[in-house]
ZAGU-410858 format. One record per residue (C-alpha): x, y, z; residue number from 1. Coordinates in steps of 0.5 Angstrom, whole numbers, plus 2048, in hexadecimal, padded with zeros to 3 digits. Layout:
<pts>
<pt><xx>X</xx><yy>Y</yy><zz>Z</zz><seq>NUM</seq></pt>
...
</pts>
This chain:
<pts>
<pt><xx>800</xx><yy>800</yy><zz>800</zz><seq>1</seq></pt>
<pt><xx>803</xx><yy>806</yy><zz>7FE</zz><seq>2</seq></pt>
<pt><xx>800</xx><yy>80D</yy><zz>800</zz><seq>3</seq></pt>
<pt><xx>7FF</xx><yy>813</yy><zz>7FB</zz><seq>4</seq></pt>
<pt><xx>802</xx><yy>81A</yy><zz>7FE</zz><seq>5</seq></pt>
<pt><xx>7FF</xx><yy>81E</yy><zz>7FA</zz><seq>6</seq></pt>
<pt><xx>7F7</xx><yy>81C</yy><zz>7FB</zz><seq>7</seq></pt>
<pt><xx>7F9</xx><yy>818</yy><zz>802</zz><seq>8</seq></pt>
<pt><xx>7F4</xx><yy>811</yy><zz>800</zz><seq>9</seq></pt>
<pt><xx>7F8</xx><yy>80C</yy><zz>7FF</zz><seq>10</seq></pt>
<pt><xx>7F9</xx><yy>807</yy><zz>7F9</zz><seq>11</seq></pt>
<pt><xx>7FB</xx><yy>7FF</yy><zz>7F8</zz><seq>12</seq></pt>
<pt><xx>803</xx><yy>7FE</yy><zz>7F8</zz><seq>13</seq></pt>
<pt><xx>806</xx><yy>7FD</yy><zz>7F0</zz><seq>14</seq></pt>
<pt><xx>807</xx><yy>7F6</yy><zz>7F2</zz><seq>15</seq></pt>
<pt><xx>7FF</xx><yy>7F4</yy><zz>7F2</zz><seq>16</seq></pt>
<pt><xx>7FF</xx><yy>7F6</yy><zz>7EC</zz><seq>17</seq></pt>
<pt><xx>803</xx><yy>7EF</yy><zz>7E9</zz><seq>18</seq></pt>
<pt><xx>7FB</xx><yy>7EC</yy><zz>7EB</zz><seq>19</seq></pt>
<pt><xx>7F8</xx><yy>7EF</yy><zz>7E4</zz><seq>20</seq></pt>
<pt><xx>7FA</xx><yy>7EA</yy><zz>7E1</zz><seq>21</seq></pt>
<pt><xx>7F4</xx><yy>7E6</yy><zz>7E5</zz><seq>22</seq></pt>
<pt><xx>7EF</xx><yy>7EA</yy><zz>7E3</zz><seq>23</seq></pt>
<pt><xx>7EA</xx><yy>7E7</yy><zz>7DE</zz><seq>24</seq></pt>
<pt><xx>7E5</xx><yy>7E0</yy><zz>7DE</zz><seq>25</seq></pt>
<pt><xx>7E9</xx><yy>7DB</yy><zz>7DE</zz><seq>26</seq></pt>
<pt><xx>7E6</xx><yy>7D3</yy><zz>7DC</zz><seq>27</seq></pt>
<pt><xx>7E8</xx><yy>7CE</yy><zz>7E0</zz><seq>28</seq></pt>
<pt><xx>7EA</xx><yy>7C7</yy><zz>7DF</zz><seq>29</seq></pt>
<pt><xx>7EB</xx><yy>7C0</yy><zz>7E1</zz><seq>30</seq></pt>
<pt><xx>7E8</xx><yy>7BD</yy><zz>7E8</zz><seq>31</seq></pt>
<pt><xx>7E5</xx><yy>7C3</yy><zz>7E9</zz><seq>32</seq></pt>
<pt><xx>7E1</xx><yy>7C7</yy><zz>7E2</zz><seq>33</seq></pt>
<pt><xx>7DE</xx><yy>7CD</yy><zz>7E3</zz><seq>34</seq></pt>
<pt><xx>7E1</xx><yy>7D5</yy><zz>7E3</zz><seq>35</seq></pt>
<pt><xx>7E4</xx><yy>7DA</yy><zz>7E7</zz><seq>36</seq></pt>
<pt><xx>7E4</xx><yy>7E2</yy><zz>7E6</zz><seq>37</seq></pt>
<pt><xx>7EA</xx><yy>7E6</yy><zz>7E9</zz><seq>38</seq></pt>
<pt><xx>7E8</xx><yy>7ED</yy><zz>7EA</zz><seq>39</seq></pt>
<pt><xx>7EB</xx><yy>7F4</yy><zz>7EE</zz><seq>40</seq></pt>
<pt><xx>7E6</xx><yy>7F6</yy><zz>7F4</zz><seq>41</seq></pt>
<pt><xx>7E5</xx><yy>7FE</yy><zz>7F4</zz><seq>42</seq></pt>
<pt><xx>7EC</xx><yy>801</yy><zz>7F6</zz><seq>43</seq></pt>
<pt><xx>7F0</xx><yy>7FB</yy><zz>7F3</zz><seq>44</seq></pt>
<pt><xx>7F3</xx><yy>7F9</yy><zz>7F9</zz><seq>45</seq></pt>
<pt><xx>7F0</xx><yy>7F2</yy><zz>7F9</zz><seq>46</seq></pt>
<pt><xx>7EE</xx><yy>7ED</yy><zz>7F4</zz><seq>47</seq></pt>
<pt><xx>7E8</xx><yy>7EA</yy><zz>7F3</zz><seq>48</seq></pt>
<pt><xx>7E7</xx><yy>7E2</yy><zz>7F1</zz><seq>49</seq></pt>
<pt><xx>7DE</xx><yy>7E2</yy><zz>7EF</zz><seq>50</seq></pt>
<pt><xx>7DD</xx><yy>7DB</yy><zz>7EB</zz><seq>51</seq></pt>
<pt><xx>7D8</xx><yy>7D4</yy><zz>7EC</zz><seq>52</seq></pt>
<pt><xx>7DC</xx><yy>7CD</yy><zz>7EC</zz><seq>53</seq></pt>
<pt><xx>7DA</xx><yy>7C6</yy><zz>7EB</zz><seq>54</seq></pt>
<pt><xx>7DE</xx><yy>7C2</yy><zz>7EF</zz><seq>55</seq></pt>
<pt><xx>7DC</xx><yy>7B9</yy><zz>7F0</zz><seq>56</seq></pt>
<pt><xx>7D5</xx><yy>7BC</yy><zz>7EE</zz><seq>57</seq></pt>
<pt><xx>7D6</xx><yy>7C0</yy><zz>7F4</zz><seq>58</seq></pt>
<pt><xx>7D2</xx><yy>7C8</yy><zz>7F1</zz><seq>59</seq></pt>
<pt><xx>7D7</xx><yy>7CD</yy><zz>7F4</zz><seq>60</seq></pt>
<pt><xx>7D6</xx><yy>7D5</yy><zz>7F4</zz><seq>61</seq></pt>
<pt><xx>7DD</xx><yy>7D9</yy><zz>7F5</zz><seq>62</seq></pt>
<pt><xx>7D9</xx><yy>7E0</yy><zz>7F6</zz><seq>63</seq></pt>
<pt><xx>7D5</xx><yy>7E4</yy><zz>7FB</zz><seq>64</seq></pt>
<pt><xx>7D4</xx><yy>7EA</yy><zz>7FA</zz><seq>65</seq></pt>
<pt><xx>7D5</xx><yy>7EF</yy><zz>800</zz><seq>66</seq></pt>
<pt><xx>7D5</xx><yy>7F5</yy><zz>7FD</zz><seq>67</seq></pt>
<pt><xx>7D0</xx><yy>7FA</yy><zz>7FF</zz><seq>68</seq></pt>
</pts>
C-alpha cells in the first residue's frame, strides 16, 4: 500500500499489479468443469474469484456477494 501525497488517499502497491494477468473468466477442466471469474474490487486492493463448479457431481458457488 503506498500513500499519494498530493491527494492524501491511499493506493495499492505497484506489485498487486502482476495479478491483472488473472483478470477475466476462466474455463475449468478435469476433475473439476465449470469457470471462474477474477475481477478487482473498487480500490484495487483486493481481487476478487466469483465462479460456479462441478466437482464429483457436487454443484459449488464461489460468489456471495456482500457489496452494499
Amino acid at each position: 500500500m503506498t500513500d499519494d501525497t498530493t491527494s492524501g488517499t491511499r493506493q495499492p502497491d505497484a506489485a498487486l499489479r502482476a495479478l491483472d494477468r488473472l483478470v477475466g473468466t476462466w474455463r475449468i477442466s478435469g476433475d473439476a468443469t465449470g469457470s471462474v471469474t477474477y475481477r478487482w474490487m473498487q480500490g484495487g486492493f483486493f481481487l476478487v474469484q466469483e465462479g460456479e463448479l462441478e466437482l464429483f457431481g457436487h454443484h459449488n458457488t464461489l460468489h456471495r456477494d456482500h457489496r452494499p
